[in-house]
C-alpha positions in Angstrom: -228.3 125.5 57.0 -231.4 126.2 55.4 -233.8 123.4 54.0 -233.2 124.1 50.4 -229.5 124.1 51.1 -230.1 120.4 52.4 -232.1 119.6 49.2 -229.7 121.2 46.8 -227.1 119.2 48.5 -228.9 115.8 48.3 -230.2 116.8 44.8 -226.3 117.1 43.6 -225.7 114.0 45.4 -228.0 112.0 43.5 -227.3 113.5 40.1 -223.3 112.4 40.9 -224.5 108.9 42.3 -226.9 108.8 38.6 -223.7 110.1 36.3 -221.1 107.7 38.3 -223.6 104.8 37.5 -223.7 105.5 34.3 -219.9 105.5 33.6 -220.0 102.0 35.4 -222.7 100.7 32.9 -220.1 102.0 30.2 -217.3 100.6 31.8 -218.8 97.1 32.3 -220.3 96.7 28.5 -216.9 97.1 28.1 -215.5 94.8 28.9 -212.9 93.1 26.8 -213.3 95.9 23.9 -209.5 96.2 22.5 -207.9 99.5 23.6 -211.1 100.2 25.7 -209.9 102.8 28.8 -211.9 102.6 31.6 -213.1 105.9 32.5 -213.9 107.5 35.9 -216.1 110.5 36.8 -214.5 113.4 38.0 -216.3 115.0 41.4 -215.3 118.4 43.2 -216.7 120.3 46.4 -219.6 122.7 45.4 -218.5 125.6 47.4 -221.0 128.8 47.2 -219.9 132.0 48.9 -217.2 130.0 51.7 -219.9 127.3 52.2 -220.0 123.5 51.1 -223.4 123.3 48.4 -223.2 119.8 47.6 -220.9 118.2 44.7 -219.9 119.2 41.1 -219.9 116.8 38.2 -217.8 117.0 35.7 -216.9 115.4 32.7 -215.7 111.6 32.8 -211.9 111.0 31.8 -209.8 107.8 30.7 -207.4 106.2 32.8 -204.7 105.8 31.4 -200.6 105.4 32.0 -199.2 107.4 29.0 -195.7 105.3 29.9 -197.2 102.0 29.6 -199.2 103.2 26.2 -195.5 104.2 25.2 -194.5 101.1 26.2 -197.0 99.2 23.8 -196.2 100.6 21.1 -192.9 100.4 21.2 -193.2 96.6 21.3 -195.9 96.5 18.8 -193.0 98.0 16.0 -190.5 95.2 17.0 -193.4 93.0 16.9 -194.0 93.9 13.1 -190.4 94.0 12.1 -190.0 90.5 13.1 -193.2 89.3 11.7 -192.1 90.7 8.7 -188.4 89.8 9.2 -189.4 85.4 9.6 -192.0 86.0 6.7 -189.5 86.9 4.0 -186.5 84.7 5.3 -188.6 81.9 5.5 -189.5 82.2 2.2 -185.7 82.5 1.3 -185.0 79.5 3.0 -187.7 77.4 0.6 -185.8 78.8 -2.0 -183.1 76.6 -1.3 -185.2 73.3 -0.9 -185.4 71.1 2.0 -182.3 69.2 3.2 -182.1 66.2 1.1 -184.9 66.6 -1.7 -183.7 65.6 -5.2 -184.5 69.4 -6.3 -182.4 71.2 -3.3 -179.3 72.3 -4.4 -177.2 70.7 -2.1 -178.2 67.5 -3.7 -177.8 68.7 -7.1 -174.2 70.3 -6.3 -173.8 66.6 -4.6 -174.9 65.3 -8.0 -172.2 67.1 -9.9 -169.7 65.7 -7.6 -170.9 62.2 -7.8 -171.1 62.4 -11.6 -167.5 63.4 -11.7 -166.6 60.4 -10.0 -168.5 57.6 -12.1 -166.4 59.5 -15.1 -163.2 58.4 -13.2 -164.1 55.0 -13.4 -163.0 52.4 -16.0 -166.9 52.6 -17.5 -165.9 56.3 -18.3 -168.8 56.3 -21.6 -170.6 59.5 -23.4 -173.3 58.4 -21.0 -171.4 59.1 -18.5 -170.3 62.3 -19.6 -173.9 63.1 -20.8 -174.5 62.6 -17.4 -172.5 64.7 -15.7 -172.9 67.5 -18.3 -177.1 67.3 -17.5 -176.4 67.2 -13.3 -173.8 70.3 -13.9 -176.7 72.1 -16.3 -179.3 71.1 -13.8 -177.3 72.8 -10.6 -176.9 75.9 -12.9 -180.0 76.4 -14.1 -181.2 75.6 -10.3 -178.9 78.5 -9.1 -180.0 80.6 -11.7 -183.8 80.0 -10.6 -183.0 80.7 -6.8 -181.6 84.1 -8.0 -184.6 84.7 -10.5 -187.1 84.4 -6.9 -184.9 85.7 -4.9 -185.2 88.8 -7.3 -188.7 88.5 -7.2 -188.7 88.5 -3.8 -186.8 91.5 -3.7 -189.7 93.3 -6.3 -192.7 91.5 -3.2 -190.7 93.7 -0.2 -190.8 96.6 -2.6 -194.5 96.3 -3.3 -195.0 95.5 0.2 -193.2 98.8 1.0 -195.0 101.3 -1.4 -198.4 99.6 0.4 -197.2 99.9 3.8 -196.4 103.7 3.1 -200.1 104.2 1.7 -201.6 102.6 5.0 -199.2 104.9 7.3 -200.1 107.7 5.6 -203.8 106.7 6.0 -203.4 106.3 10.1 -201.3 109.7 9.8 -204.5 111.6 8.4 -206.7 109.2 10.7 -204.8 110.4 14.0 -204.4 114.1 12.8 -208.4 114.4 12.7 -208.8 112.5 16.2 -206.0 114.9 17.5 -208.0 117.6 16.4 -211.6 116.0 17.9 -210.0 115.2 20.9 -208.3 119.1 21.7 -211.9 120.8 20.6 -213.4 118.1 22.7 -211.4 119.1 25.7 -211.3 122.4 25.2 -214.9 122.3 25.7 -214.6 120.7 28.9 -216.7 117.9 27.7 -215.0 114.3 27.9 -212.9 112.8 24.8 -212.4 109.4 26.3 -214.2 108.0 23.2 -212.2 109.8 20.9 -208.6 109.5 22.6 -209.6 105.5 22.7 -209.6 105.7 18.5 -206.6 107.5 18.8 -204.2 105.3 20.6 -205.7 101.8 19.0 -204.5 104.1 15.6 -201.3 105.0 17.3 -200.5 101.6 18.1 -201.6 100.3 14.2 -199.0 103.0 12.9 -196.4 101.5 15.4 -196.6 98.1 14.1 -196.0 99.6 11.0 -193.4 102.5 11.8 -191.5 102.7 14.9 -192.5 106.2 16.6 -192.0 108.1 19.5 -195.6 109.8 20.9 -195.6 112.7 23.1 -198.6 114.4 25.1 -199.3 118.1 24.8 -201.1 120.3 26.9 -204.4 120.8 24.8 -204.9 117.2 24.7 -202.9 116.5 21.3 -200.2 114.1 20.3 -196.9 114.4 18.1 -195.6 112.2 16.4 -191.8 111.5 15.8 -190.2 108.8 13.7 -187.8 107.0 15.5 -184.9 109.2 13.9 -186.3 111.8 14.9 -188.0 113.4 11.7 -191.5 114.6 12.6 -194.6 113.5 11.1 -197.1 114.8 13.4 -197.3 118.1 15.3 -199.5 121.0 14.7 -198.9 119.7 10.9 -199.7 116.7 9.4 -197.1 115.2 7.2 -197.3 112.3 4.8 -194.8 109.6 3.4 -194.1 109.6 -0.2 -192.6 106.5 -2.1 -192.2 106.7 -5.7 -192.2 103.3 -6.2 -195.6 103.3 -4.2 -198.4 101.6 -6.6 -198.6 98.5 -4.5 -198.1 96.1 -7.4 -194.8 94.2 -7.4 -192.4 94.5 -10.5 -189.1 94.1 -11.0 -186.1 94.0 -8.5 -183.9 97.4 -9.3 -180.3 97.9 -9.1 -181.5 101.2 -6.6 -184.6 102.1 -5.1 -185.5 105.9 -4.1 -185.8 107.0 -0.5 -189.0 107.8 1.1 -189.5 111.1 1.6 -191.7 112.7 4.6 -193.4 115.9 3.2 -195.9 118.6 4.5 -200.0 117.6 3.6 -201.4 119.5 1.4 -204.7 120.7 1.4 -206.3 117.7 -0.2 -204.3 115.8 1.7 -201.9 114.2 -0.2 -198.2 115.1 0.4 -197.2 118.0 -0.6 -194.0 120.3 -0.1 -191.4 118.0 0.9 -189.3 118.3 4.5 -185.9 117.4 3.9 -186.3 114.7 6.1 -186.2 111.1 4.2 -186.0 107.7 5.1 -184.1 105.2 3.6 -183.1 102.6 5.9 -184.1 100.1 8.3 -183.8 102.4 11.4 -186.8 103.5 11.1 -188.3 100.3 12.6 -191.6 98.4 12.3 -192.7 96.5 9.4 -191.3 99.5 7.3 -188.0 99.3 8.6 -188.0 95.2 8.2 -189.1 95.7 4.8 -186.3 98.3 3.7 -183.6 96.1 5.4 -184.8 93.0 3.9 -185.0 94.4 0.1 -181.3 96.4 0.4 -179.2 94.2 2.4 -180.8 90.8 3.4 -182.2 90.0 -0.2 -179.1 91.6 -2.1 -176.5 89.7 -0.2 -178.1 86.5 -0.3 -177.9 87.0 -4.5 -174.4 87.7 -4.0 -173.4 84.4 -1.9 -175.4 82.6 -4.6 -173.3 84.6 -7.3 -170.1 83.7 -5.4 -171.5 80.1 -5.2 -171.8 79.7 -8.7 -168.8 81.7 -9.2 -166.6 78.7 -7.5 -168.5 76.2 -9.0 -167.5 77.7 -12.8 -164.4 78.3 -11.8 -163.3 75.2 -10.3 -165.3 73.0 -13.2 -163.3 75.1 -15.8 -159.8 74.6 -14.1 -160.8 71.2 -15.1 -162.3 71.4 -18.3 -159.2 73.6 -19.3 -156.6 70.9 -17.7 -158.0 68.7 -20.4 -159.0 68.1 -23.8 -161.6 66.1 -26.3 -160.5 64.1 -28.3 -160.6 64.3 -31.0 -159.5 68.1 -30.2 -162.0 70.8 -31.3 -160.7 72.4 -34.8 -161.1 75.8 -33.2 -160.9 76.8 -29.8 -162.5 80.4 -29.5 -161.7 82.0 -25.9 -164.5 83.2 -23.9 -164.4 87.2 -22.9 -161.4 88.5 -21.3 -161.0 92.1 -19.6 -156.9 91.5 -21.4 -155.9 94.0 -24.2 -153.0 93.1 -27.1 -150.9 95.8 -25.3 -151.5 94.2 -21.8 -148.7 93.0 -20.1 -148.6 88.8 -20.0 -148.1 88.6 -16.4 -147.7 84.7 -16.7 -144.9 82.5 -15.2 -144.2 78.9 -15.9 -144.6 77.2 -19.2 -147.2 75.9 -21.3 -147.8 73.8 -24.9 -149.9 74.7 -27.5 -150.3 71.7 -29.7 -152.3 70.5 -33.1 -152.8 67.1 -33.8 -155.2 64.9 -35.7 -158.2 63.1 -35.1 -156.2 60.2 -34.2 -154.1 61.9 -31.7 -151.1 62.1 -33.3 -148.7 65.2 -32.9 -148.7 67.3 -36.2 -146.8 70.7 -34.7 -146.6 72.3 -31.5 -145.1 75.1 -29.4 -144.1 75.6 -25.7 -144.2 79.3 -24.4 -141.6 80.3 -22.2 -143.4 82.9 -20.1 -140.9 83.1 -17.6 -138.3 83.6 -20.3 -140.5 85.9 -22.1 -139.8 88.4 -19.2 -142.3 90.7 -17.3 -142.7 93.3 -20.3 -144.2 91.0 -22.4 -147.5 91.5 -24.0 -150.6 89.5 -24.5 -149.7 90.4 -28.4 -146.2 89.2 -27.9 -147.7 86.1 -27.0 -149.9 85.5 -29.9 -146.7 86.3 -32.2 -144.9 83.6 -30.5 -148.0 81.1 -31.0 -148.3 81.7 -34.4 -144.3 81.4 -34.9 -144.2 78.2 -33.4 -146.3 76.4 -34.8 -145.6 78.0 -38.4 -148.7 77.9 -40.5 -149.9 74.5 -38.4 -152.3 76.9 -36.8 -153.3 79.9 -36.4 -153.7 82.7 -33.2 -155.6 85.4 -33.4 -156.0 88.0 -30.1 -159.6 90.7 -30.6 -161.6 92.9 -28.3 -160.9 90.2 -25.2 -161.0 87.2 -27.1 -157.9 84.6 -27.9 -158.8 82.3 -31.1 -156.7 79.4 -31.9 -157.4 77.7 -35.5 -156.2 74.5 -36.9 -154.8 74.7 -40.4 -155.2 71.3 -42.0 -159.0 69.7 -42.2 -159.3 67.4 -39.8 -157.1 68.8 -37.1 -157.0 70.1 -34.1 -156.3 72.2 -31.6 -155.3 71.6 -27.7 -153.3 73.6 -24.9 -151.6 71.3 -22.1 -149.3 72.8 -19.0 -145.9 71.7 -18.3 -146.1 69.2 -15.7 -143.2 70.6 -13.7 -143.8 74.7 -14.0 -147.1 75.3 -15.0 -148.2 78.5 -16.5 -150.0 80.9 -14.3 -151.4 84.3 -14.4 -152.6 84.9 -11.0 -153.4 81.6 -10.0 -155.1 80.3 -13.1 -153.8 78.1 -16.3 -153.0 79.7 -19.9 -156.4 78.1 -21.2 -158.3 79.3 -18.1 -157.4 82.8 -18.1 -158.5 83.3 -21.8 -161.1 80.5 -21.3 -160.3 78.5 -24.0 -162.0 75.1 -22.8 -164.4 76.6 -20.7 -167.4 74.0 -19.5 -169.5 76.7 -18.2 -169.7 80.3 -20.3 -171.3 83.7 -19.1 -170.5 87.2 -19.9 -169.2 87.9 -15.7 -165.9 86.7 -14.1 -165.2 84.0 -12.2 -161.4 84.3 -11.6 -158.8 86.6 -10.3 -158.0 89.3 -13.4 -154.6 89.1 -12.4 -154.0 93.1 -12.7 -151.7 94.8 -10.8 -152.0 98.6 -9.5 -149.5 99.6 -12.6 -151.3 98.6 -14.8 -153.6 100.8 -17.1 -157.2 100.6 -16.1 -157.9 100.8 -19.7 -161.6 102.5 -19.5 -163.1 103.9 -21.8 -164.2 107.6 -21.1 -167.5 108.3 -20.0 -167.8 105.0 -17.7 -168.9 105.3 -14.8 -169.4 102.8 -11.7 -171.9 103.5 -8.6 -170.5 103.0 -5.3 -173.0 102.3 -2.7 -171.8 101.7 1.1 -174.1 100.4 3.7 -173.7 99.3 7.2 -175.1 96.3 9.1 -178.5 97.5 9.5 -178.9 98.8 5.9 -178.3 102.7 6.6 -176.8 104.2 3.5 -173.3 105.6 4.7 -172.0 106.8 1.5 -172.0 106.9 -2.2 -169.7 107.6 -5.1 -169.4 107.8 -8.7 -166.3 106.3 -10.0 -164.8 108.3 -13.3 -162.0 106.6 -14.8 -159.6 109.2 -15.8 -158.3 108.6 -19.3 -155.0 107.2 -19.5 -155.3 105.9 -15.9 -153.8 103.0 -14.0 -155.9 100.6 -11.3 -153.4 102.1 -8.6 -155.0 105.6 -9.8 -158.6 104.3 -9.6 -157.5 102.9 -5.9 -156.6 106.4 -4.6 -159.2 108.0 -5.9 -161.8 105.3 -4.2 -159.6 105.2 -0.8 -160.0 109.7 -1.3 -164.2 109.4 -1.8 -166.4 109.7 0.7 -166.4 105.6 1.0 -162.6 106.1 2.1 -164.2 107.3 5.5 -165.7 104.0 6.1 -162.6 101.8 5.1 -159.6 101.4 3.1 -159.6 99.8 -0.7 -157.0 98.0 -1.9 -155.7 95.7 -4.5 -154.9 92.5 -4.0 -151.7 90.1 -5.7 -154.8 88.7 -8.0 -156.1 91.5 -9.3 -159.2 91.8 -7.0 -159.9 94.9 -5.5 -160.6 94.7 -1.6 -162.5 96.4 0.6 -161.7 96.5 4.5 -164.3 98.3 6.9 -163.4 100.2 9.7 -163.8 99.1 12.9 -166.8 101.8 13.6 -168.6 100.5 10.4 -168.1 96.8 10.7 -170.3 94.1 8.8 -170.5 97.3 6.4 -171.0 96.0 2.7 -170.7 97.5 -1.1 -172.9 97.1 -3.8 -172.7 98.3 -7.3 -176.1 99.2 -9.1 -174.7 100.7 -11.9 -171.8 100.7 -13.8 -171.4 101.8 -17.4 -167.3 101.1 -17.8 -165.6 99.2 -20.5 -161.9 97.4 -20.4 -160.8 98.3 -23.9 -163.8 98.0 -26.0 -163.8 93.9 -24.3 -167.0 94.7 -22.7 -165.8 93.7 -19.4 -166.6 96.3 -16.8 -165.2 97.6 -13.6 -167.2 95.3 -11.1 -166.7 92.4 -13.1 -162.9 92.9 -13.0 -162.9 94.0 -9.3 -165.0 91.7 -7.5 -166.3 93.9 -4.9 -169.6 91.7 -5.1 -170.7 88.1 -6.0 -172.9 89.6 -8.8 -170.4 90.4 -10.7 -170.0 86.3 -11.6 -172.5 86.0 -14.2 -175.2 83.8 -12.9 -178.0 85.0 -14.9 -176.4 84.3 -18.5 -174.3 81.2 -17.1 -175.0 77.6 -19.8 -173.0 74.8 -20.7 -170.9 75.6 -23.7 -173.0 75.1 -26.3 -171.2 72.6 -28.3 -170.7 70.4 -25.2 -174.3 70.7 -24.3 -175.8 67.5 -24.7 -172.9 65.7 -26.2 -171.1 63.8 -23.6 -168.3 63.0 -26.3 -166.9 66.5 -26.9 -166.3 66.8 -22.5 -162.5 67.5 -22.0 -161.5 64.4 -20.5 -157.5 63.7 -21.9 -154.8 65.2 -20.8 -152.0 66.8 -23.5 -148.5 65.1 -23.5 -146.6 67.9 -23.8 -143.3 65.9 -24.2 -145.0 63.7 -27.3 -142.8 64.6 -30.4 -144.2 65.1 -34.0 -146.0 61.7 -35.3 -146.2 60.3 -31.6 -149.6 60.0 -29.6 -150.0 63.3 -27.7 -153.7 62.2 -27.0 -154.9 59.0 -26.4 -158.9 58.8 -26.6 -159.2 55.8 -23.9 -157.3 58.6 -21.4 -159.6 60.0 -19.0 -157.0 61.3 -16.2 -158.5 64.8 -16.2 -162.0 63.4 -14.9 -160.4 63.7 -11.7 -160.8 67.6 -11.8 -164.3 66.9 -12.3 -164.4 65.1 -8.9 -162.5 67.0 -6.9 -163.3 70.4 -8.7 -165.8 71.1 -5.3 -163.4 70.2 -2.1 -160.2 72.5 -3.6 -159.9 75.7 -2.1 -160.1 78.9 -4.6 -160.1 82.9 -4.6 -164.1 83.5 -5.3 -163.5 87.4 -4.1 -165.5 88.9 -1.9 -166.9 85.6 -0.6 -163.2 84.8 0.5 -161.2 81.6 -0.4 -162.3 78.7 0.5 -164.1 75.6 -1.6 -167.2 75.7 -3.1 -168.4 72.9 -1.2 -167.7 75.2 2.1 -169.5 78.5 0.7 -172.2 76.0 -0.2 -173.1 74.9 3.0 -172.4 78.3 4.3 -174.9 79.6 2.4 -177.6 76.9 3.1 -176.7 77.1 6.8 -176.9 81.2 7.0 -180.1 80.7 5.1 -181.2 78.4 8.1 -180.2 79.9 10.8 -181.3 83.3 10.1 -184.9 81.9 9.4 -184.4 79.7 12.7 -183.2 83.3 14.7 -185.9 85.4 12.9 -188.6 82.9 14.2 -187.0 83.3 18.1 -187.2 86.9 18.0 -190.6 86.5 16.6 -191.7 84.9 19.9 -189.9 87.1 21.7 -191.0 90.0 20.7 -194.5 89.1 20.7 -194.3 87.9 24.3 -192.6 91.3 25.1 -195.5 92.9 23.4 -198.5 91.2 24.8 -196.7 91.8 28.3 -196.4 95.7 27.1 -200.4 95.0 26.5 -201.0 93.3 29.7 -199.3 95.6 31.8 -201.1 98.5 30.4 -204.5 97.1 30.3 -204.5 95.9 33.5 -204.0 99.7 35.0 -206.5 100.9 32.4 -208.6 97.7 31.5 -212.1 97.6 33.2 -211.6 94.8 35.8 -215.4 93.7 36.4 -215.1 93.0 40.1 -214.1 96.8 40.5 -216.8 97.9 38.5 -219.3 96.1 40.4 -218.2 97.2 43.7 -218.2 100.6 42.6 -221.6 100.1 41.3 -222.8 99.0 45.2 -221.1 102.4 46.5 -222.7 104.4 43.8 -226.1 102.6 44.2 -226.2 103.1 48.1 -224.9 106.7 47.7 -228.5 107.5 45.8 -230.2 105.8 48.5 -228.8 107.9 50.8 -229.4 111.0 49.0 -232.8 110.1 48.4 -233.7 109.7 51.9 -231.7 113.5 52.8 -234.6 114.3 49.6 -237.5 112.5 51.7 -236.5 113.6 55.3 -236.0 117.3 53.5 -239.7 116.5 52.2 -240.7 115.3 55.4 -239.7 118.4 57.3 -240.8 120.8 54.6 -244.6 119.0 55.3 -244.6 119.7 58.9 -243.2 123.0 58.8 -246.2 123.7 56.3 -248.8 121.9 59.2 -247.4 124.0 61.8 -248.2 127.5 59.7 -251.6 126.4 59.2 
């Protein structure tokens, strides 16, 4: 081997051992920097015409496990779905109020039921009733203010998601030009460690965010895929676009729009949409936390508390309806009724209308025979019958819904008792409850069974129709329909033609002996639930519509208009409290004004078990607590898988930065090897020299 073969040898050595200790003086400043790879230098055999010339450098490259990277971000989207997740349901929990505060509304339902039993007491006053009235309006207006920020929580996720989308699509575009840098970077055979460093620390922000699935290519790119499966990332950027996207928080919406993934454009902003959307919580991360939380999670904790206060009206106005002020009210005027003139009575049992005086005394009353009556009677046959009965006494009037009775005579009035030994019912519920004549709580929903049967005309106007929306237990949209009412139609029509919609894949509809329609979800779908968010249908010009007659969902109860009546409010001596002696004859005491007997429907209106619809039947003292509890044991699970996924995902980090972290021990060891490797090539340099000096002293 010739000398300058020696020195080009040693020369290559030393500019290795010089490139390798740089790369270590990289590494070890390095130390600790987030999503820092190490990087090594990459060395090859020099080989010049079949013989060994020394070493090639070449660039330096990251080390790096692409399956624990993988790994890392997969955990970093479950740990931003249940950051997200504990975040929102913890603020649903405060909602509620802590166990045992005056203002939670366990304690206020508590309230109601204490109040009820002070009124059964011998001391039953107006203060009393004033009382109860002002801890029933307080648990009302309580309810009515968990649902107002529950909504507004519901507008927060949808804020959060239109901000959310902007920042993806900011990391999309942030990636893209990396993935660009580090494939001209390569393809220059010069070293993108730098570069592909930015990349994955963006990768794994985007993860948090969205769940995706990364895949290497050849030329040093990445795609990107949602979890689904829609690409947003290849040799084309594409963008998320949410309509609702401004980032500021407004109102909570019946529907939201999907998210659609379209092509960039060239300003990049989306562009040309893909077909691909997303719309549920599948697609993981923060994203997927937030869509779940805003179309299932929020939506179905407003329905338990619709339920809730569903129960509580109607088991406070089976009481209030059982009973009557005294003096009696001159007028009774129904609330709003789904019920037409022509409607079929569909009552059994018997029941008293009566009009006394001021004193009590019986002036002229009627008992109605509904049994007798027979089942082809009509709502107008039974306002003929009134009005014959009690000839002239008083007066019944039956419009748009709404069942009037009027006292005659100044100074009269007007109350509706049940025979003690058959009772009148229509699907479970008194004469006075069904039209609401006594009500203690109005609003324009409904609270009890309609009592229609599958024979029975549906009654809608044309032109109405009802959104159907069908999603399964993770929020995926499974199917929607528009319900049309054809003209002339019964409920059994409107059945079969829900059970023949796409929904009828999922499940079966049916109606029940009650009037409420039912939905059962196949066993592939279960936990699957229905929401309405918009229905334009009218029951015979009574306003009543087809969710509030079918009770597919708790909204449907009338939460957000519910008061006390309004000539009850704040006057504790107009509270039914006296029960009608439907066996007193004309001049006798049918209502005595010390009786308070139906006070005990006050107390007891919480522990008795009712039909509340989709909530089931049970009391309203049981949904209450189930609701509370659910509220506080999802918050209590959220915050578990909140510390499990983040110990999974700092494991995920730990794993992976320990093959591709820079370990300091390593780096200094490998700076020893490098440092005594230029020794020795320096002293092949000086011997070389050495030898290349006497050589020359030899020649001369």
């Amino acid at each position: 081997m010739a000398l300058s073969d020696i020195l080009g040898s040693a020369m290559s050595g030393l500019n290795a051992a010089q490139a390798g200790l740089r790369v270590v003086s990289t590494n070890i400043a390095n130390v600790g920097t987030t999503g820092y790879a190490r990087e090594q230098l990459n060395i090859s055999t020099n080989v010049v015409g079949g013989r060994v010339a020394g070493v090639l450098v070449g660039e330096s490259t990251r080390v790096a496990d692409r399956f624990l990277e993988a790994a890392s971000y997969s955990r970093a989207g479950d740990v931003g779905s249940a950051t997200t997740t504990s975040t929102y349901l913890d603020r649903l929990q405060a909602l509620l109020g802590a166990p045992g505060a005056e203002s939670s509304l366990t304690t206020q339902l508590d309230a109601i039921s204490s109040a009820g039993v002070t009124l059964t007491g011998s001391l039953a006053t107006p203060q009393n009733a004033d009382a109860f009235i002002a801890k029933t309006a307080d648990a009302i207006g309580s309810l009515q203010q968990v649902d107002r920020d529950a909504a507004a929580l519901s507008a927060d996720a949808d804020a959060a998601i239109g901000d959310t989308v902007s920042r993806a699509n900011a990391l999309l575009s942030q990636i893209s030009v990396l993935n660009d840098a580090v494939s001209r970077l390569d393809g220059l055979g010069r070293s993108s460690a730098g570069v592909a460093d930015q990349r994955m620390l963006a990768i794994q922000d985007l993860s948090g965010l969205i769940g995706v699935t990364v895949r290497d290519q050849p030329d040093g790119r990445v795609t990107i895929e949602t979890a689904g499966g829609a690409p947003l990332l290849d040799q084309r950027l594409r963008l998320l676009s949410y309509p609702n996207g401004g980032g500021a928080a407004g109102a909570a919406q019946p529907s939201y729009p999907g998210i659609d993934i379209r092509f960039a454009d060239s300003a990049g902003l989306p562009g040309v949409a893909t077909g691909d959307r997303i719309d549920n919580a599948g697609v993981g991360g923060k994203l997927g936390a937030l869509l779940d939380l805003r179309d299932r999670t929020i939506p179905g904790f407003r329905d338990q508390l619709g339920s809730l206060f569903g129960g509580l009206s109607q088991s406070l106005n089976a009481a209030s309806n059982a009973a009557t002020a005294v003096p009696p009210p001159a007028q009774l005027v129904g609330a709003n009724t789904p019920l037409a003139a022509s409607d079929r009575l569909g009552f059994t049992g018997k029941a008293t209308i009566a009009v006394t005086s001021a004193a009590g005394k019986l002036v002229a009353s009627t008992t109605l025979d509904f049994t007798a009556m027979g089942p082809q009677a009509t709502v107008g046959d039974m306002v003929a019958a009134i009005n014959t009965g009690l000839a002239g006494a008083a007066t019944a009037s039956f419009s748009d819904g709404r069942l009037t009775l009027s006292a005659t005579a100044a100074g009269n009035g007007v109350a509706i008792g049940q025979d003690p030994t058959t009772p009148a019912l229509r699907a479970g519920s008194g004469l006075s409850q069904v039209f609401g004549m006594n009500d203690l709580i109005r609003s324009n929903g409904a609270t009890i069974p309609s009592g229609f049967c599958a024979s029975d005309p549906h009654g809608f106007a044309p032109g109405g129709t009802a959104q159907l929306a069908l999603r399964d237990g993770s929020g995926r949209l499974l199917g929607q329909y528009t319900l049309t009412p054809r003209a002339g139609g019964t409920f059994g029509e409107i059945i079969s033609d829900l059970n023949a919609s796409p929904l009828g894949h999922f499940g079966s509809f049916a109606i029940d002996p009650s009037g409420r329609v039912r939905f059962t979800a196949g066993a592939t779908v279960g936990g699957a639930t229905l929401s309405i968010p918009g229905d334009s249908t009218d029951r015979a010009g009574t306003g009543c519509s087809f969710t509030m007659i079918a009770g597919l969902t708790g909204g449907a109860s009338g939460l957000a208009t519910a008061e006390i009546r309004p000539d009850i409010q704040g006057n504790g001596g107009r509270l039914p409290l006296a029960r009608l002696d439907t066996l007193a004859i004309p001049g006798g005491i049918a209502l005595n004004s010390t009786d308070t007997s139906g006070a005990a429907g006050y107390a007891d209106a919480q522990t008795k078990t009712l039909d509340l619809g989709v909530a089931g039947t049970l009391s309203t003292r049981t949904l209450a607590a189930r609701v509370l509890g659910g509220a506080g044991s999802s918050s209590a699970l959220a915050k578990t898988r909140l510390a499990d996924a983040t110990a999974r995902r700092d494991d995920a980090v730990n794993r992976r930065d320990s093959f591709s972290g820079v370990n300091i021990d390593e780096e200094l060891s490998q700076m020893v090897v490098l440092q005594n490797s230029y020794s020795a090539a320096a002293r092949v340099i000086t011997t070389v020299n050495t030898m290349y000096d006497t050589l020359l002293t030899m020649v001369r």
